[in-house]
C-alpha positions as CSV (number, residue, x, y, z in Angstrom):
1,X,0.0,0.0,0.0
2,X,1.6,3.4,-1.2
3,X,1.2,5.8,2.0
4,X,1.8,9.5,2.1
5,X,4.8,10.5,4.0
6,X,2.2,13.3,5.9
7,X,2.5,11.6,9.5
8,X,-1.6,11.2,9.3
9,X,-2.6,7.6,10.3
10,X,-6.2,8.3,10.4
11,X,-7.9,10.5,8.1
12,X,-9.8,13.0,11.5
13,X,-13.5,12.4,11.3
14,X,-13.5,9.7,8.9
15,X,-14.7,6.3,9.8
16,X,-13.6,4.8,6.6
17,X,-9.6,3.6,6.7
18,X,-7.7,5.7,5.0
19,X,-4.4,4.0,3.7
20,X,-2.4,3.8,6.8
21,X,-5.0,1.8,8.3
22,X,-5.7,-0.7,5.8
23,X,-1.6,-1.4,5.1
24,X,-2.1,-1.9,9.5
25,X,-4.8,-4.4,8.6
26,X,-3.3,-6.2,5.9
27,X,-0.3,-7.2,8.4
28,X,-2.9,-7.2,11.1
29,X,-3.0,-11.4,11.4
30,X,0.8,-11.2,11.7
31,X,0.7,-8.9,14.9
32,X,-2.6,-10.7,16.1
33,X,-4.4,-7.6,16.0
34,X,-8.0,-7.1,14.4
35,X,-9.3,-4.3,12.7
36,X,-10.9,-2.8,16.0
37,X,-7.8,-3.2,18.0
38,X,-6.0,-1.8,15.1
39,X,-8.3,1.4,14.5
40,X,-7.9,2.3,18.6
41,X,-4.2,2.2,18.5
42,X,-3.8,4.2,15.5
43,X,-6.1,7.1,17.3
44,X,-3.4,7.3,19.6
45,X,-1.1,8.0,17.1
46,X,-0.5,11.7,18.5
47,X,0.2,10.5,22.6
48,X,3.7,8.9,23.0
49,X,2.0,5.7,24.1
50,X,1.6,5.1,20.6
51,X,5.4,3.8,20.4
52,X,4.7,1.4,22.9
53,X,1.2,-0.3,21.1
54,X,1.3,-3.8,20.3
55,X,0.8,-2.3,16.5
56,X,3.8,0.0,16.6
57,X,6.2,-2.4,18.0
58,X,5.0,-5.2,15.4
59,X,5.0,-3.3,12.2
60,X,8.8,-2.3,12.9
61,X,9.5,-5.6,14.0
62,X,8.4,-6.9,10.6
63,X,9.9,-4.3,8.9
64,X,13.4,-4.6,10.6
65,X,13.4,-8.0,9.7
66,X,12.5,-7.6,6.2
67,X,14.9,-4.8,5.6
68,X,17.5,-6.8,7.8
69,X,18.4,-3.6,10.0
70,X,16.7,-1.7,12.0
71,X,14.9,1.1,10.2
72,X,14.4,4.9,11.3
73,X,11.5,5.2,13.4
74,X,10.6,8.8,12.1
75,X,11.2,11.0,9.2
76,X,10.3,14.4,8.0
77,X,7.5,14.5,6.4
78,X,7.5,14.6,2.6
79,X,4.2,16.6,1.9
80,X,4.9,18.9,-1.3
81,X,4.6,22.4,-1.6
82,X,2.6,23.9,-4.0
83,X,1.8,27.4,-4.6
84,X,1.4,30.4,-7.9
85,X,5.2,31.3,-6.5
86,X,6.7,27.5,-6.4
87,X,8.5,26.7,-9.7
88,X,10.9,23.9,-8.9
89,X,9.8,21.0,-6.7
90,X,10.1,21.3,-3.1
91,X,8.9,19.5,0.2
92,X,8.4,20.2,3.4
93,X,11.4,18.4,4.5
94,X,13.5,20.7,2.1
95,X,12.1,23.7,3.4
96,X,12.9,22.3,7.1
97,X,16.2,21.6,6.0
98,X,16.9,25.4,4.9
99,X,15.4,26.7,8.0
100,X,17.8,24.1,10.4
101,X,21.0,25.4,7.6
102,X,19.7,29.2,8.6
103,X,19.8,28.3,12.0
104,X,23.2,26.6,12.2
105,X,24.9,29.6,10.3
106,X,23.2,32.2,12.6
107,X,24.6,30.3,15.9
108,X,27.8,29.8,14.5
109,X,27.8,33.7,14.0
C-alpha cells in the first residue's frame, strides 16, 4: 500500500480507513491484532504511548526483519509544496532543511 509521508494515520473524522489503516490491517494477522484493535491504537497516534502499542512495535519488527536492519522510526514529512510562487519541486522536508541550515549559520555567528 503506497502511503503519504504526511504523519496522518487516520484521516480526523473519517470512519472509513484511509491508507495507513488498511496497510495496519493487511499485516494485522501477523501482529494478532484485528481491525478494532487496530483502528484504537492508530487514534493514539499523537500521545507517545503510541510507540509502545502492540501495533507499533509489530509493524517495525516486521519491517526490521524484512529490511534486515533496524529502520528509522521517524522522518520528516515529505508533503509537497505547491503554490502560484513555487517553480521547482520542493517539500516540506526541504524547506525544514533550509530553515535548520539558517539556523546553524546564525549560531555559528
Amino acid at each position: 500500500v503506497r502511503l503519504a509521508l504526511d504523519g496522518d494515520l487516520i484521516a480526523p473524522g473519517s470512519i472509513m480507513p484511509g491508507a495507513t489503516e488498511t496497510a495496519a490491517r493487511k499485516v494485522g494477522g501477523k501482529l494478532g491484532l484485528r481491525n478494532p484493535q487496530i483502528r484504537r491504537q492508530l487514534e493514539d497516534g499523537d500521545s507517545l504511548a503510541f510507540e509502545d502499542s502492540k501495533l507499533y512495535a509489530g509493524v517495525f519488527a516486521l519491517a526490521d526483519a524484512a529490511a534486515g536492519k533496524p529502520l528509522p522510526r521517524a522522518v520528516l514529512p515529505g508533503i509537497e509544496l505547491k503554490s502560484p510562487k513555487i517553480t521547482r519541486k520542493l517539500t516540506t522536508a526541504w524547506f525544514a532543511g533550509r530553515v535548520d541550515e539558517r539556523y546553524q549559520r546564525c549560531m555559528k555567528r
